[in-house]
C-alpha positions in Angstrom: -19.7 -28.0 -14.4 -20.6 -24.7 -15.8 -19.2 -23.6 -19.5 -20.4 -19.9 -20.0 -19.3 -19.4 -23.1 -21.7 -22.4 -24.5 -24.6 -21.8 -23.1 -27.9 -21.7 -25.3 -29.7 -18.8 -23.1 -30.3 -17.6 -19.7 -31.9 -20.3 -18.5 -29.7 -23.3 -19.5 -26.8 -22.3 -16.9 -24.9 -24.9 -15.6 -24.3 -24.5 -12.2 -24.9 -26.7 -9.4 -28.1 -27.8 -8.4 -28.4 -26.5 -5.0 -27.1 -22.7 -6.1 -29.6 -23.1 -9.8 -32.7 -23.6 -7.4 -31.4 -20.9 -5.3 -30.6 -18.3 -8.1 -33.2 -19.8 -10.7 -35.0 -16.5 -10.9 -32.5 -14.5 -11.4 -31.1 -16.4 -14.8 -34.5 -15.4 -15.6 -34.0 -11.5 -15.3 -33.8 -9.7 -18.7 -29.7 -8.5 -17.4 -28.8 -11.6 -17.1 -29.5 -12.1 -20.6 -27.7 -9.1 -21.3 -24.6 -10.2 -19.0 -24.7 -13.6 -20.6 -24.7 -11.8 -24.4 -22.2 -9.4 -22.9 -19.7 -12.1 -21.6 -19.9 -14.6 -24.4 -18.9 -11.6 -26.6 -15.8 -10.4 -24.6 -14.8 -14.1 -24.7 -14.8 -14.5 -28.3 -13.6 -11.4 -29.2 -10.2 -11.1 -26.7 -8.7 -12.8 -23.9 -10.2 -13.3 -20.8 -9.9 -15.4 -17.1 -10.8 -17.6 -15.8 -11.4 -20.2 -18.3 -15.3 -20.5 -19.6 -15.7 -23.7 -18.4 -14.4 -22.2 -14.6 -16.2 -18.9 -14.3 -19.0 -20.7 -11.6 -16.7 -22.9 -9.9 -16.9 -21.3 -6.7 -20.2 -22.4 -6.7 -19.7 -26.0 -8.3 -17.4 -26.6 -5.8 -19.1 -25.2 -2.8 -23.0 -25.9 -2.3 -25.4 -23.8 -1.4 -26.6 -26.0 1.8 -22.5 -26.7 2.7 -21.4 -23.1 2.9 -19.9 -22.0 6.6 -17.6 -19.1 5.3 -17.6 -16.6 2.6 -14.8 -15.1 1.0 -15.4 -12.1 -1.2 -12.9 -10.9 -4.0 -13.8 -7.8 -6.1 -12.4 -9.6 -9.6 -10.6 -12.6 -10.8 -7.0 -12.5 -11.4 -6.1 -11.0 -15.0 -2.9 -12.5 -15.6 -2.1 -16.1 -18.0 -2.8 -19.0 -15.5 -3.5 -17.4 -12.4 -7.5 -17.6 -12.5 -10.0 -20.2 -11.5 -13.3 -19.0 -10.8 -12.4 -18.5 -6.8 -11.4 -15.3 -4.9 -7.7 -14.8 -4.0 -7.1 -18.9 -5.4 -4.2 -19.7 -8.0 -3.8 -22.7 -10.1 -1.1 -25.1 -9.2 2.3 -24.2 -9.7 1.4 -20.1 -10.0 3.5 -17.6 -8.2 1.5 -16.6 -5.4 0.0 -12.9 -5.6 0.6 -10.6 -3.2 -2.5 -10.6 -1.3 -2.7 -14.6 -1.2 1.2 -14.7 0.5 -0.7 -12.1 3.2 -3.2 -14.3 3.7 -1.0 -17.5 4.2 1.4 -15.4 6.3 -1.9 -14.8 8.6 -2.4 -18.2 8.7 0.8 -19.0 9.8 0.8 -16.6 12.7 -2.6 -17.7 13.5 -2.9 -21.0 13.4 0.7 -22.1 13.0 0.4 -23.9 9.9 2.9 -23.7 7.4 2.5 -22.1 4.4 1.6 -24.4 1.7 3.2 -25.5 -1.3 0.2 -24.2 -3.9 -2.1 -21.3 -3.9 -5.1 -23.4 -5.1 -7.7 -23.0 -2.5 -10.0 -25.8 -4.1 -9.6 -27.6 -0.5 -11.3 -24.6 1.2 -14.2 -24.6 -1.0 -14.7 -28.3 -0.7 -14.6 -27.8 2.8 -17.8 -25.0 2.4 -15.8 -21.8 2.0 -17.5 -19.6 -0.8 -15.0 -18.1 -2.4 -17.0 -15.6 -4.3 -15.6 -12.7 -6.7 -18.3 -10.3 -7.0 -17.5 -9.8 -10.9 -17.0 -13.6 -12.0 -14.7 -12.4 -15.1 -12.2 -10.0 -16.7 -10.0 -9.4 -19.7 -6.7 -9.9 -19.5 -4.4 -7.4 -18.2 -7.0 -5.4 -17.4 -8.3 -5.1 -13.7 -12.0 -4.2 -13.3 -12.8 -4.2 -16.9 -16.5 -6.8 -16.5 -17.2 -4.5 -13.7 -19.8 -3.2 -15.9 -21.8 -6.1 -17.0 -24.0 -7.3 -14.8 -22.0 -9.5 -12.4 -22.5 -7.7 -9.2 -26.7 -8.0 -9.2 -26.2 -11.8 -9.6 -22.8 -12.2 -7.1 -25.2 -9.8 -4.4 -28.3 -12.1 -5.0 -26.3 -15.2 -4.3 -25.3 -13.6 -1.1 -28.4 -12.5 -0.5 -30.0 -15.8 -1.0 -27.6 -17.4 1.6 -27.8 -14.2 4.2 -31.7 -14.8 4.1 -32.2 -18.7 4.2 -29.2 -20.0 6.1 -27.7 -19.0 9.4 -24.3 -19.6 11.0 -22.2 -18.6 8.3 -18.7 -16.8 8.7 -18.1 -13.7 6.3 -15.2 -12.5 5.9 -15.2 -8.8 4.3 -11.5 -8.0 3.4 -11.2 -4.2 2.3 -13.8 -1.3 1.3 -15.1 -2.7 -1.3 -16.0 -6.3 0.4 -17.4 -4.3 3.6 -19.9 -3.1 1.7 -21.5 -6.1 1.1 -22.4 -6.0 5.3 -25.8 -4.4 5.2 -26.9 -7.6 3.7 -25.8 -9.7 6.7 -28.1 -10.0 9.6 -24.9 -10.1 12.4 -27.3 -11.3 15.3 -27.6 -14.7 13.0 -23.7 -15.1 11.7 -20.4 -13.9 12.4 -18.8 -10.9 10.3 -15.0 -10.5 10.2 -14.1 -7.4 8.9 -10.7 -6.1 8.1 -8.7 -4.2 6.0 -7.5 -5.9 2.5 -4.4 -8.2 2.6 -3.1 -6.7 -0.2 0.6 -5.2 0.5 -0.6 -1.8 -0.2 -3.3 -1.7 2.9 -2.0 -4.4 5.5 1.2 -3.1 6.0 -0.2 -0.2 7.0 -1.8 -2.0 9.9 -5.7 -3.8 10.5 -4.7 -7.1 8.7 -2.1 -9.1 10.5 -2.7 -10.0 14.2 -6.8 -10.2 13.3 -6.5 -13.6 14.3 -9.7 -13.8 12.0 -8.9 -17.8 10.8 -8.6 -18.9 14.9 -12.1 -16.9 15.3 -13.7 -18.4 12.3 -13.2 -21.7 14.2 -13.9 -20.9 17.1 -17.1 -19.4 16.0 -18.4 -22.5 14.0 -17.7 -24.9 16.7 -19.6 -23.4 19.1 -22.1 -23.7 16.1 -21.4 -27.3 16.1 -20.5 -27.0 12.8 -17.3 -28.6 11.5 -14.2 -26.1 11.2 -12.1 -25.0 8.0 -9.1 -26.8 7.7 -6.9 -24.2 7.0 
């Protein structure tokens, strides 16, 4: 498992294999140099999510050859305890935000499973759903504030990498920001699921609920003969 904040330089990342092999030229880019420098010195100097040890789990979790759905986030969650390196996931025992209780809710009318007791989507990525922030940390308290540092060159190479070299993958692109990921996708190879963002502030004005986007999903990667997401 990865630890950021110990690394020795660039090219001693701790990530998982298949993802390192993948990605192994860009750890050799001078910004990722300056992002590693960058992060390791927000880290020591304040408070920041998710854990060091965490900020690559949603690729320690989910391999590159495993992946059938991507999930992007913009930025991890910035409050005590809610954070663990995966888009829209909570730890154990966290109140669940806003935009995860849409998602659920979605689920629910969907698929007609209940919601569940936890926000911790670890069982989604070990089933190959990436869920991928494109900025892999923040301070606390303070939303957007790694935007700056480098993150979104790696987080767009990693997507990259899979949109290029696998096939039959399911994005998912919740709000603006996520959408514009797209051009990267070739659509006649995978399925893309856009939508508006679950957060309260979009959905309820209309484009989120009644998507039926989980059932789809399926649907789509059976036909694929691949496996579905246990939802």
């Amino acid at each position: 498992m990865c630890n950021f904040a110990s690394m020795q330089g660039q090219t001693n990342v701790q990530i998982e294999p298949s993802w390192k092999a993948q990605l192994q030229g860009e750890f050799e880019k001078p910004y990722f140099g300056e992002l590693t420098a960058a992060v390791r010195r927000e880290y020591r100097q304040t408070t920041c999510y998710p854990p060091g040890r965490l900020i690559f789990n949603a690729f320690n979790l989910c391999p590159f050859d495993k992946v059938k759905v991507v999930i992007i986030g913009q930025d991890p969650y910035h409050e005590p305890g809610q954070a663990h390196g995966l888009s829209f996931s909570v730890q154990d025992g966290v109140m669940f935000p806003p935009s995860l209780q849409n998602i659920f809710k979605e689920i629910e009318a969907d698929l007609g499973k209940p919601v569940p007791a936890s926000g911790n989507l670890t069982r989604w990525a070990e089933q190959g759903v990436l869920l991928l922030n494109a900025t892999l940390t923040v301070r606390a308290h303070m939303a957007n504030s790694h935007a700056t540092l480098g993150w979104q060159k790696f987080t767009d190479a990693a997507i990259q990498a899979l949109a290029s070299r696998r096939e039959h993958i399911v994005y998912m692109l919740w709000g603006g920001f996520a959408r514009g990921k797209a051009y990267m996708i070739d659509k006649s190879r995978n399925l893309v699921l856009e939508s508006v963002h679950p957060s309260p502030l979009s959905a309820n004005r209309g484009g989120w609920f009644g998507q039926h986007q989980f059932s789809r999903c399926n649907q789509y990667l059976e036909e694929m003969g691949i496996t579905p997401i246990d939802w």
